[in-house]
C-alpha positions as CSV (number, residue, x, y, z in Angstrom):
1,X,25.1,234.8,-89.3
2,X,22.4,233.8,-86.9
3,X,18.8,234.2,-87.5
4,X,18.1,236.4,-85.1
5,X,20.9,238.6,-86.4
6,X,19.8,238.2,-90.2
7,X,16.4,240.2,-89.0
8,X,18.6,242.8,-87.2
9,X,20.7,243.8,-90.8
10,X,18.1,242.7,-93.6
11,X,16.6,245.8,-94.9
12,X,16.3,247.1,-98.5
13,X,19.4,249.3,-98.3
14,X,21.6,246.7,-96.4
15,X,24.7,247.1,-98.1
16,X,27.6,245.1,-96.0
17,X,28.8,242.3,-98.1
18,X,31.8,241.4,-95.9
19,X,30.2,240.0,-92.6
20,X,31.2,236.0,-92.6
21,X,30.1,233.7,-89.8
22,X,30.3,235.0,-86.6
23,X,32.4,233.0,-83.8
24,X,30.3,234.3,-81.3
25,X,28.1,233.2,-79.1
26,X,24.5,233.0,-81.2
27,X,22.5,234.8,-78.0
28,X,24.3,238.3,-77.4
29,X,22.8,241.1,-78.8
30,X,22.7,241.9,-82.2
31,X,25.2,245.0,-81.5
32,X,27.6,242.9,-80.8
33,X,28.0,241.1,-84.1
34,X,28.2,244.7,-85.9
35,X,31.3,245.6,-83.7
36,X,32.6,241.8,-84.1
37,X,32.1,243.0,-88.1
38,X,33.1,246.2,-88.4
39,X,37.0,246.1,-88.7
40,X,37.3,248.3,-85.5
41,X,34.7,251.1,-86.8
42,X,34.5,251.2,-90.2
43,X,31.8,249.0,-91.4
44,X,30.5,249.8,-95.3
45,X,30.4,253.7,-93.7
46,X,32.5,254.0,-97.3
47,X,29.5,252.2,-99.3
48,X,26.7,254.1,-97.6
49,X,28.3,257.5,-98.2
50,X,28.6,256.9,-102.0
51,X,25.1,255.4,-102.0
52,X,23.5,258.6,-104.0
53,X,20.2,256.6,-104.1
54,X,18.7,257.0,-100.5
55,X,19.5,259.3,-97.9
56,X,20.0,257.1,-95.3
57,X,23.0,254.3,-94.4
58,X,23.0,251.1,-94.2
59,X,21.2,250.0,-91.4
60,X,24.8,248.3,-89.5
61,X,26.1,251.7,-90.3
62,X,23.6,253.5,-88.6
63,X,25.0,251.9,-85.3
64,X,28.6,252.0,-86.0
65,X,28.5,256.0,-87.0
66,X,27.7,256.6,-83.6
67,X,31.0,255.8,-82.4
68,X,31.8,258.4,-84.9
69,X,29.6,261.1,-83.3
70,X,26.5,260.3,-85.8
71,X,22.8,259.6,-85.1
72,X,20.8,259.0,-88.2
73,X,17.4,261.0,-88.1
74,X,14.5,261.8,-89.7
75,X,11.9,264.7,-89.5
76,X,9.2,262.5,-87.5
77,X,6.9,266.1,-88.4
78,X,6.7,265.3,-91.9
79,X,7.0,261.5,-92.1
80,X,3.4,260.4,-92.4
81,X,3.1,263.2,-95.5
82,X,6.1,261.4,-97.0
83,X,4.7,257.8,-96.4
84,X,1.5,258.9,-98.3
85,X,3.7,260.7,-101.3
86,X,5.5,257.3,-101.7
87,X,8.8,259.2,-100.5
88,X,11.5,257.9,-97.8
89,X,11.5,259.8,-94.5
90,X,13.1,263.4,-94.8
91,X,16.5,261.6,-93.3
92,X,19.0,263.6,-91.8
93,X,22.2,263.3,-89.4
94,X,23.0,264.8,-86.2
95,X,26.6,265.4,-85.1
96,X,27.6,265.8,-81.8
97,X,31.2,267.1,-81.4
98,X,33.3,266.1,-78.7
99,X,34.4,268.9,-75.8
100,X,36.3,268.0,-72.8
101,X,35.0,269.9,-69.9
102,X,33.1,272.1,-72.3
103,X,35.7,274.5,-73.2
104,X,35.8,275.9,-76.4
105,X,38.2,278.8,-78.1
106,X,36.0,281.6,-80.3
107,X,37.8,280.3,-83.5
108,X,36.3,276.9,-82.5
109,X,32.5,278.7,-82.1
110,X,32.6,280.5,-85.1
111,X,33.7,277.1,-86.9
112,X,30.7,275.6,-85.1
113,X,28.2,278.7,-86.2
114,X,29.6,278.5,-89.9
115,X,28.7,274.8,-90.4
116,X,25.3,275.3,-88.7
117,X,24.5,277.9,-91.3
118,X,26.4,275.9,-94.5
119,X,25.9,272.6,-93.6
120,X,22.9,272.4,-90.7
121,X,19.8,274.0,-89.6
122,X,21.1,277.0,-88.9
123,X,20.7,276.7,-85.4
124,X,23.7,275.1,-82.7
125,X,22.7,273.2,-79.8
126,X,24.1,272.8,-76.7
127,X,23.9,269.5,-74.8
128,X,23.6,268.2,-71.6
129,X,26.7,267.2,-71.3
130,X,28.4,270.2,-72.7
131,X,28.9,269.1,-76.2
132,X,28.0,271.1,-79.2
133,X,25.5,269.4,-81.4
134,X,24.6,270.2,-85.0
135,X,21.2,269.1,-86.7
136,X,19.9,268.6,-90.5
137,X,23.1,267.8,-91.4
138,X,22.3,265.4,-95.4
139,X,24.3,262.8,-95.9
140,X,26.6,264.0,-98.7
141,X,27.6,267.2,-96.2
142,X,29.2,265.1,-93.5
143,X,32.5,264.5,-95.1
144,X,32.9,268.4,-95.3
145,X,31.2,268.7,-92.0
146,X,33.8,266.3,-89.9
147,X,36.7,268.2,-92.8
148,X,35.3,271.3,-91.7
149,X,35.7,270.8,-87.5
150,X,38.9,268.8,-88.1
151,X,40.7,272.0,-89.9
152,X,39.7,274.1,-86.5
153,X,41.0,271.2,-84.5
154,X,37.4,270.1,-83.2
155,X,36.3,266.1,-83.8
156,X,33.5,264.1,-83.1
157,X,35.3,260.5,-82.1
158,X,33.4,258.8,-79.0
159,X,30.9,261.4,-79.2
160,X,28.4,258.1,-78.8
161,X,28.8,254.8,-79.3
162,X,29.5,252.1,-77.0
163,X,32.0,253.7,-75.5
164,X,33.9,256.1,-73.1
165,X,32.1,259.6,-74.2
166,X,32.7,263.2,-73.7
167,X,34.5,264.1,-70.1
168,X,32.3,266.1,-68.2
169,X,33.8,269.0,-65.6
170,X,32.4,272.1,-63.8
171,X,33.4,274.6,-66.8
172,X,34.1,278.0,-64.4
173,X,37.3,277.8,-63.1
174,X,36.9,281.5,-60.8
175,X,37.5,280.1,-57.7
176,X,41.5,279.0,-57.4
177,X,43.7,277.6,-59.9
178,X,43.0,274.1,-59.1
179,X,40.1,274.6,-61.1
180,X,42.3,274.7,-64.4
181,X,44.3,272.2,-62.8
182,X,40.6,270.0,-62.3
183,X,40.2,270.6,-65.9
184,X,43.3,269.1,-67.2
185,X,42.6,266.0,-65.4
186,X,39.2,265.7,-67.6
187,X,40.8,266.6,-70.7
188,X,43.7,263.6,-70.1
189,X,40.5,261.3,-68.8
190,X,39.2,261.8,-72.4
191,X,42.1,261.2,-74.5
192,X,43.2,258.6,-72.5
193,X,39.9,256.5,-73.1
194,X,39.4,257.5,-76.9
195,X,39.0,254.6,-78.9
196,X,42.4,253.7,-80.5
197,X,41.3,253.1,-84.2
198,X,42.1,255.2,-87.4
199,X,38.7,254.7,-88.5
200,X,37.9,258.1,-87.7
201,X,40.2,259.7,-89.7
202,X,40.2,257.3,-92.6
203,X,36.4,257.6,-93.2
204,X,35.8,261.4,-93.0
205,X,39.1,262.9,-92.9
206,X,42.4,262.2,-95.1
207,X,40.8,258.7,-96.8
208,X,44.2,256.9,-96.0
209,X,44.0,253.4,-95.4
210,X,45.2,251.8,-92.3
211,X,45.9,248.2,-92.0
212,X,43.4,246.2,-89.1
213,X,44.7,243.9,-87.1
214,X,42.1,241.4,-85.5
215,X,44.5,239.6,-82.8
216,X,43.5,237.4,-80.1
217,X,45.1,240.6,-77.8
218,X,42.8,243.1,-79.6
219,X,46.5,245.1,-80.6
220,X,44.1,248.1,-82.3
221,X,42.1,248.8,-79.3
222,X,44.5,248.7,-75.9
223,X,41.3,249.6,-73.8
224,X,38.1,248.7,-75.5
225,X,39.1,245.1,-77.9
226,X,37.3,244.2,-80.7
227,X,33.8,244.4,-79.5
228,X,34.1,248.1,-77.2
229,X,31.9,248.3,-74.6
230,X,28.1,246.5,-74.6
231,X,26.7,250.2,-73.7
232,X,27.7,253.7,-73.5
233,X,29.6,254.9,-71.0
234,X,29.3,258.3,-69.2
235,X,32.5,260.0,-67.0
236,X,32.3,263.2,-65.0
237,X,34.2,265.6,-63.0
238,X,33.0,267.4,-60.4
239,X,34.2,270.4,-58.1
240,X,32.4,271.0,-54.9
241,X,29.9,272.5,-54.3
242,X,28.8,272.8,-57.4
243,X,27.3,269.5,-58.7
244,X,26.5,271.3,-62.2
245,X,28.1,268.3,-63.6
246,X,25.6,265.9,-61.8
247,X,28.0,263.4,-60.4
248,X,25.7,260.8,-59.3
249,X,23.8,260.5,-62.6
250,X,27.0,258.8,-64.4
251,X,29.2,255.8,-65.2
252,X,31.9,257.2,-63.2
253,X,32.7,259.8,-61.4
254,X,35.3,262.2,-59.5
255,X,34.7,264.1,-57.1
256,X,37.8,267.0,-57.0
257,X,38.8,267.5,-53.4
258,X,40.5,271.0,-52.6
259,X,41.7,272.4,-49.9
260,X,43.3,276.1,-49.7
261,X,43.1,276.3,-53.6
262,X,45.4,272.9,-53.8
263,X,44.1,269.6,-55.2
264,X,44.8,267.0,-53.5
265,X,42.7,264.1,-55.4
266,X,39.4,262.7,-56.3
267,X,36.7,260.9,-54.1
268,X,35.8,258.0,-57.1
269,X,31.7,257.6,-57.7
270,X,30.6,254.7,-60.0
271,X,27.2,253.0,-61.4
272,X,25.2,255.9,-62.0
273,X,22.3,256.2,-64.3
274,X,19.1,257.7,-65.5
275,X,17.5,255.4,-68.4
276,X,14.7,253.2,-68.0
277,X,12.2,251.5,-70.0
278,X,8.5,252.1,-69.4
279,X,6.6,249.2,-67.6
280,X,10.0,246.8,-67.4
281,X,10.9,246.3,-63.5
282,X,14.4,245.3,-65.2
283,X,15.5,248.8,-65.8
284,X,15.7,251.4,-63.5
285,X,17.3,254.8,-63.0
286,X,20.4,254.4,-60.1
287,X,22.3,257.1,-58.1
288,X,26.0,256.4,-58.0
289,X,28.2,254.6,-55.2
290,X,30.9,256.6,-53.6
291,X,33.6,253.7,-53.1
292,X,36.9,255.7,-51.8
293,X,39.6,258.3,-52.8
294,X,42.6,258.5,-55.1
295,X,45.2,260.8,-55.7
296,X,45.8,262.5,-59.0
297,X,48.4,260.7,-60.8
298,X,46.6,257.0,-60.3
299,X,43.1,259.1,-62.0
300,X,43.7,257.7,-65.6
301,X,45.2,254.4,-63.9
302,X,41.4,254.2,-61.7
303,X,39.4,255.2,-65.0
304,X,41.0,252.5,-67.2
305,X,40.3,249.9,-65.0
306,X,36.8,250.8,-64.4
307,X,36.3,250.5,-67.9
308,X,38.0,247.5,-68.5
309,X,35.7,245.6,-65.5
310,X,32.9,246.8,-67.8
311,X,34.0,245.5,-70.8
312,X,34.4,242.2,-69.1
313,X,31.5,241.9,-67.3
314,X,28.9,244.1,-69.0
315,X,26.0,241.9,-70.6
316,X,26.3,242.0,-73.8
317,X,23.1,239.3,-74.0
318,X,20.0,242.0,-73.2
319,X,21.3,245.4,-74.2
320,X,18.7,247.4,-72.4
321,X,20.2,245.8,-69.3
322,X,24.0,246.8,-70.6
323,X,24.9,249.7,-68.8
324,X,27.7,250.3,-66.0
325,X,25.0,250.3,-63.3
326,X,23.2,247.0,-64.3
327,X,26.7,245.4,-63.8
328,X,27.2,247.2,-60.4
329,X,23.3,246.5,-59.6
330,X,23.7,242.7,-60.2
331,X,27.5,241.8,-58.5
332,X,27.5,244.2,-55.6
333,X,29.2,247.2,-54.7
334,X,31.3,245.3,-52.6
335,X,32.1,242.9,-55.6
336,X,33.5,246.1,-58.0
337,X,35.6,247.3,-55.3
338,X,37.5,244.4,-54.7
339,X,37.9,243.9,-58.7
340,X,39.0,247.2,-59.2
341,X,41.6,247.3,-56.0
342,X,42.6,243.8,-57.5
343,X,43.1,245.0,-61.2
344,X,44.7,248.4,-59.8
345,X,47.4,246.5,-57.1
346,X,46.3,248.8,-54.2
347,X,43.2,249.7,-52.3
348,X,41.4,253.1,-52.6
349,X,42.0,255.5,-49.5
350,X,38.9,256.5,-47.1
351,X,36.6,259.0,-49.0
352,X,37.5,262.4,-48.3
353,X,34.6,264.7,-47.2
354,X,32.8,266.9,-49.4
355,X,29.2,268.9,-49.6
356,X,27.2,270.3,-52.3
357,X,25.5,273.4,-52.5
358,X,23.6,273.3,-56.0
359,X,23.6,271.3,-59.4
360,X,22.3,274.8,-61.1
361,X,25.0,277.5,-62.7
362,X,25.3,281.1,-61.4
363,X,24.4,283.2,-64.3
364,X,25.6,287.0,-64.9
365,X,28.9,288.5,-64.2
366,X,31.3,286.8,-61.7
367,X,34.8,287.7,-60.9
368,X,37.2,285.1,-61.0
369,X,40.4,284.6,-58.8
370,X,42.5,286.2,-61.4
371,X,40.6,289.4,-61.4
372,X,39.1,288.3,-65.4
373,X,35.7,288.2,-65.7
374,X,32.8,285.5,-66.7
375,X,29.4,285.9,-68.0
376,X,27.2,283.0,-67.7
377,X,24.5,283.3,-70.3
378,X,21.1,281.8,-70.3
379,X,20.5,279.8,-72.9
380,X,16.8,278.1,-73.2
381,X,17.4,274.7,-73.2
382,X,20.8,275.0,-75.0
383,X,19.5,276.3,-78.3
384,X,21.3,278.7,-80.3
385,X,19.2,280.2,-82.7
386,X,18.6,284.0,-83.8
387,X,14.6,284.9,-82.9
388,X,13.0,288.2,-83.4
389,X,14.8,291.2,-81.5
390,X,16.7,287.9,-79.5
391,X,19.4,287.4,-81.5
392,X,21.0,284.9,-79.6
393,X,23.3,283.4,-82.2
394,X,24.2,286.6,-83.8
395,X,25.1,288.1,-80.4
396,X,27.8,284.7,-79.8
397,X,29.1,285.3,-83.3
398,X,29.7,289.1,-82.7
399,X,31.3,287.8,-79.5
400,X,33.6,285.3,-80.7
401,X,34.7,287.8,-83.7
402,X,36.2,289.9,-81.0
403,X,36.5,287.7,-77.6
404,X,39.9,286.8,-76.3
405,X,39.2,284.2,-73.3
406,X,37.0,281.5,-74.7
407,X,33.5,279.7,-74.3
408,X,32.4,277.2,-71.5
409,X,29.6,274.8,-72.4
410,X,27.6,274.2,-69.2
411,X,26.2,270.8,-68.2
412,X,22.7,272.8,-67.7
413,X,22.7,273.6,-71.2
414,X,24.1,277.4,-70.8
415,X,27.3,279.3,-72.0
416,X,30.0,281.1,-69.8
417,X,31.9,283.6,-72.2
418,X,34.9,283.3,-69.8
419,X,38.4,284.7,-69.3
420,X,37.4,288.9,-70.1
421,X,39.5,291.3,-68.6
422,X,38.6,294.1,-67.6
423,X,39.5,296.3,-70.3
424,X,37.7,294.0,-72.5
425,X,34.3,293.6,-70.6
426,X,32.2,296.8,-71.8
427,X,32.6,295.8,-75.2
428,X,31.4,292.3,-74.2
429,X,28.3,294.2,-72.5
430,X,27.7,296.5,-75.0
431,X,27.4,293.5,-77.8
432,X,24.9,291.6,-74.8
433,X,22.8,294.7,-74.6
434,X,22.9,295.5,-78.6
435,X,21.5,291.6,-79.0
436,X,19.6,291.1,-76.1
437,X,21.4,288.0,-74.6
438,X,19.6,286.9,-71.8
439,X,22.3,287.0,-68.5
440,X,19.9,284.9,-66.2
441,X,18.2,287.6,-63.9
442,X,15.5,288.0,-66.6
443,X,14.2,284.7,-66.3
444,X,12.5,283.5,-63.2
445,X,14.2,281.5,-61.0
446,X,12.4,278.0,-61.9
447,X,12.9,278.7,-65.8
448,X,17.1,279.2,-64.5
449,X,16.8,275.3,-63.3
450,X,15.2,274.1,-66.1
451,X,16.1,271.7,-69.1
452,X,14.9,269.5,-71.7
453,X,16.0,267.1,-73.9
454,X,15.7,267.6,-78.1
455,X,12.9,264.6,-78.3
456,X,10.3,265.5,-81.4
457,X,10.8,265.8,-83.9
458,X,14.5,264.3,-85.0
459,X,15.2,261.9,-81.7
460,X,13.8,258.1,-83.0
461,X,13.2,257.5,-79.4
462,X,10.9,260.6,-78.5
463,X,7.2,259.6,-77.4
464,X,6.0,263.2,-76.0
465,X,7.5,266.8,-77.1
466,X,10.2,268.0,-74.8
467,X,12.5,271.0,-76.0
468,X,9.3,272.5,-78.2
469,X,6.5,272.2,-75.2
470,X,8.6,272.8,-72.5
471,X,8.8,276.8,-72.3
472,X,4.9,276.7,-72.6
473,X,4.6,274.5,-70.0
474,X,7.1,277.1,-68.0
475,X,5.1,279.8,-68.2
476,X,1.5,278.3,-66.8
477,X,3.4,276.8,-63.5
478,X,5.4,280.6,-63.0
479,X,1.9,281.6,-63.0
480,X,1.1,279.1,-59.7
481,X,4.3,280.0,-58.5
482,X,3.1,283.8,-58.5
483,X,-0.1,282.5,-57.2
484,X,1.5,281.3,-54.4
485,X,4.1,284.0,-53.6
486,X,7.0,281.2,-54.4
487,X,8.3,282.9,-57.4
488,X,11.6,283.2,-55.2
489,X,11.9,279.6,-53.9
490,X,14.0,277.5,-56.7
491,X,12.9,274.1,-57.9
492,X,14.5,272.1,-60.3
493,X,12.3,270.9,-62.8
494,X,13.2,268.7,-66.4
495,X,11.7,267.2,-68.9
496,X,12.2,264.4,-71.3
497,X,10.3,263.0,-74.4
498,X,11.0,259.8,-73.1
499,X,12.3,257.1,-70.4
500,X,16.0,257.0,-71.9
501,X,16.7,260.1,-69.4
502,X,18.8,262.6,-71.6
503,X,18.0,265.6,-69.5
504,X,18.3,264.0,-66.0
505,X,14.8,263.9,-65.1
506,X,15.1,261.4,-62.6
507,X,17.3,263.7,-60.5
508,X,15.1,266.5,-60.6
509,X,12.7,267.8,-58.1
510,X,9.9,268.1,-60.8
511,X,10.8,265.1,-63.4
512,X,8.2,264.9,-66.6
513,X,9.0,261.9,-68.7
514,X,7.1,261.3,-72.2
515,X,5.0,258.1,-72.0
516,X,3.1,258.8,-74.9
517,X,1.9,262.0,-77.2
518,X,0.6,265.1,-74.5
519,X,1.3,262.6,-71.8
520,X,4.2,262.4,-69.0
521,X,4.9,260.3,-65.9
522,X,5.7,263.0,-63.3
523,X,8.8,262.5,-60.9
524,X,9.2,263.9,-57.1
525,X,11.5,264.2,-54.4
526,X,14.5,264.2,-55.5
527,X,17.1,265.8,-54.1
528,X,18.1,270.2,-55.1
529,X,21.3,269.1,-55.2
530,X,21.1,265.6,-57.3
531,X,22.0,263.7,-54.9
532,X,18.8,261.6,-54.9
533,X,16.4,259.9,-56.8
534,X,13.0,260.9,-57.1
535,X,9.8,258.4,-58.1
536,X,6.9,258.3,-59.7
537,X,4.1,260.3,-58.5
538,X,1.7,260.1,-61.6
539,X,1.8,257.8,-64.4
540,X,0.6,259.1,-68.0
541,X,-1.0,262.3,-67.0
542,X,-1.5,265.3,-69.2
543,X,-1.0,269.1,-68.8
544,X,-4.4,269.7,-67.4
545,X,-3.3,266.9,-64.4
546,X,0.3,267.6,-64.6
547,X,-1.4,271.4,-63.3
548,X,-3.2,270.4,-60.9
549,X,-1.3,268.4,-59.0
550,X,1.7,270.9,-59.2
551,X,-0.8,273.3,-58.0
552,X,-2.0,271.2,-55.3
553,X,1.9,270.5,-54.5
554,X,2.8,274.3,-54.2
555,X,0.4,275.3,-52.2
556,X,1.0,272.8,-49.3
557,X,4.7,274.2,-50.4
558,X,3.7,277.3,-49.2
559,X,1.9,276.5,-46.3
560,X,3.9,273.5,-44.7
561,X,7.5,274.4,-45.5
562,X,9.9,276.5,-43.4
563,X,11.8,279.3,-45.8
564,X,14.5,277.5,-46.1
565,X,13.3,274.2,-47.2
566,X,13.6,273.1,-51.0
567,X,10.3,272.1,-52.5
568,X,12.1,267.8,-53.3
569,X,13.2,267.4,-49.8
570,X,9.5,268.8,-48.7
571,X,7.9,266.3,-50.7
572,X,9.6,263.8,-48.9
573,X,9.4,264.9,-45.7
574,X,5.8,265.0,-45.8
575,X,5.5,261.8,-47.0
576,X,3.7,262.9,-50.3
577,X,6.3,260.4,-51.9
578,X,9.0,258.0,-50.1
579,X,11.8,259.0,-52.2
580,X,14.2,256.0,-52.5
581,X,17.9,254.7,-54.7
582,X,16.6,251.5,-54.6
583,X,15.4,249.9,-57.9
584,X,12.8,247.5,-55.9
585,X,11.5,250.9,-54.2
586,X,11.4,252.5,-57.1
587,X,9.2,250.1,-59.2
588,X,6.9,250.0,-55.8
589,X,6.1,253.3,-55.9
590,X,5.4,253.0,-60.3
591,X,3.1,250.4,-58.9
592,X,1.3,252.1,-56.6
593,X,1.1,255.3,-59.4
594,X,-0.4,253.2,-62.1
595,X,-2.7,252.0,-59.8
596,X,-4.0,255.7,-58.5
């Protein structure tokens, strides 16, 4: 093992015993030599669980239980008060479960609400990308946890990791049938790019042992070989004109074209991305390239060999520059497109035309094509919890107790009870009224295009609140908005507790990005619709700035736009930013915010 690796592992509760020297390369990333290690997954994840002294893993462990769905936390609130008691950090687990296209049966919720209360926090949260995920989760309750999903046919494989994770799609399928048929597609994109090792299900589930085969042809993972991908990888399905799903913030991406209620294939986006890091002109956020159009049966054919050119030429040397859009950055658009055409044995078809209208949801009651009915619930930033007369999570329980369609996860962090007939829908309404379950026309219209990530105080990476500060921040800018008689006009507006992007800042029309505690780098111009980039406008600012510019901003809003006009393509137009996709242009205008 090479030095620098030796730092990497060493730690007083480093318990893998079976690494031997690595044949690889002594400069890649220390990742790398964990996957090289880990017998496709399983690591000492064994050891660690039975390790009754600490409640963390070991520290390889604490990157190879991602790929099981597992991020090792702690309670950052209470950590300094532990250091001074001599105690360990108050560690913790969250579990992200893995839902295609964010559907969900009511069995499968009230699975989900029973392990919050037994085994979590008692609260759900739902993600950005329309996964459910479960926090305070100790280490000796994630066995029954994993036992507990597995028995109502939920899992948590590829969750995260360096790998393909969960399949994105528009989750309310009211306007034709190809919108099932959309769906089906993202479901078979996810199976078809699971990771093929039994570690999964030897480690948390049935305990059987599988024999490991460490060929030159990598005969245990088909896709991924030995060492998976150097970064995580993001896939999304869209269905115009609703870009809920955010298509041009991903890995890869399809675009569903229909046309009188018949799909007829998928325009193919790849190299998108929102994380950065603070002050390195390395890393940059990147909308993705539209390169062509395939039809449905060569989807899984077009996916597969997208990941495949990542695996091979992904740098596995800096892993903050590993991602899909580093790759795409540094070869050339032009460069992918003839690998993948090559690797495929036929070129994609022209890109079919396509518009979109919004990237929010449309909350309330909506009829769907088949006369059933969905209600699209607002849900502040995704968390389910039961608080004072809102009782949120009892509501969803009552629901699911009774419901006969099933639950959409949103990629804006709301639920769709979907699939009520009509017979069925004034009990649904009577149980939304008895709990007062918010159905989106309560809320103002910039709170309905809102999000933030989790950040303090489990996420390791946070460096300003996000999920905790956000509403408060809500409320004193609905107040300018009143000032200002825009109450009306929508913006999108998100927030993250740090550059890493979770939320999707960068594609927001009001972007607030943790730099430090109380203090955010503010983001403008980008596009209603996510379909561009904004920049930096004010580096490290806190609330009292972060007001008075917004005020300053809305009221030139109010007297320079035309009615129509969205507040990011305003921005731009008067020049207040030069919104840009270009990583060069972007850092330029970091620059010149730093230096104001």
């Amino acid at each position: 093992m090479t030095d620098k690796v030796a730092k990497q592992v060493s730690g007083k509760f480093h318990l893998l015993s079976y690494i031997e020297q690595s044949e690889l390369p002594d400069n890649l990333a220390a990742n790398e030599y964990i996957k090289e290690n880990s017998r496709y997954l399983r690591g000492s994840i064994d050891n660690s669980l039975a390790d009754r002294i600490t409640g963390q893993v070991a520290i390889d462990d604490q990157q190879l239980i991602k790929f099981h769905g597992i991020y090792q936390q702690d309670d950052r609130d209470q950590r300094n008060e532990r250091r001074k008691r001599k105690l360990e950090p108050k560690f913790s687990f969250m579990l992200r479960a893995r839902v295609p296209g964010g559907i969900a049966s009511p069995h499968q919720w009230l699975t989900m609400d029973s392990i919050a209360g037994q085994y979590g926090n008692d609260t759900i949260r739902l993600t950005t990308r329309q996964a459910f995920q479960l926090h305070g989760i100790v280490k000796g309750n994630l066995r029954p946890t994993l036992q507990a999903m597995d028995e109502a046919l939920i899992d948590s494989i590829a969750a995260c990791g360096d790998v393909n994770r969960n399949v994105m799609c528009n989750p309310n399928p009211i306007e034709t049938k190809a919108h099932q048929e959309v769906y089906q597609w993202a479901v078979r994109i996810s199976e078809h790019l699971l990771p093929n090792t039994r570690a999964y299900h030897e480690v948390w589930l049935d305990g059987e042992k599988y024999p490991t085969k460490q060929d030159v042809d990598n005969i245990e993972e088909p896709i991924y070989g030995k060492h998976y991908l150097p970064r995580k990888f993001k896939t999304v399905v869209a269905i115009p004109p609703y870009n809920d799903v955010d298509v041009f913030a991903h890995d890869l991406g399809f675009i569903a074209i229909i046309k009188e209620g018949h799909l007829l294939g998928f325009n193919v986006t790849v190299g998108g991305g929102m994380g950065m890091t603070h002050g390195d002109p390395e890393t940059f956020p990147r909308v993705a390239d539209v390169i062509g159009f395939c039809f449905p049966q060569q989807v899984l054919a077009v996916a597969e060999q997208v990941v495949k050119i990542q695996r091979d030429y992904g740098n596995r040397v800096e892993r903050k520059l590993a991602r899909f859009k580093y790759t795409i950055a540094v070869r050339g658009i032009d460069w992918f497109k003839r690998e993948l055409e090559s690797r495929l044995g036929y070129q994609l078809l022209k890109t079919q035309p396509f518009e979109f209208i919004s990237n929010s949801d449309r909350y309330g009651w909506i009829k769907g094509h088949d006369d059933r009915w969905h209600l699209n619930l607002y849900i502040e930033n995704g968390r389910i919890k039961d608080s004072g007369d809102y009782r949120l999570r009892s509501g969803l329980r009552a629901i699911a107790e009774v419901h006969k369609g099933d639950f959409r996860l949103t990629p804006n962090q709301n639920l769709i009870v979907a699939n009520i007939s009509e017979t069925d829908k004034p009990k649904i309404e009577q149980l939304v009224k008895l709990h007062n379950l918010i159905t989106g026309e309560q809320v103002s219209k910039l709170r309905r295009h809102a999000m933030a990530c989790v950040s303090l105080p489990t996420c390791s990476l946070g460096m300003a609140e996000a999920e905790r500060y956000m509403p408060t921040l809500l409320d004193k800018i609905e107040q300018l908005q009143d000032k200002y008689g825009l109450s009306e006009r929508p913006i999108t507006i998100r927030m993250t507790g740090c550059p890493n992007g979770c939320a999707r800042p960068y594609l927001a029309e009001i972007g607030l990005v943790g730099k430090g505690p109380g203090k955010y780098n503010l983001f403008l111009g980008a596009g209603h619709f996510g379909q561009r980039l904004g920049v930096i406008y004010r580096d490290n600012i806190d609330e009292t700035e972060i007001l008075r510019v917004i005020e300053q901003l809305l009221q030139r809003y109010k007297n320079e736009s035309n009615s129509k006009e969205h507040f990011g393509d305003f921005i731009e137009r008067v020049g207040i930013v030069t919104s840009t996709n270009s990583p060069r242009d972007f850092h330029l205008e970091l620059q010149t915010a730093q230096a104001s």
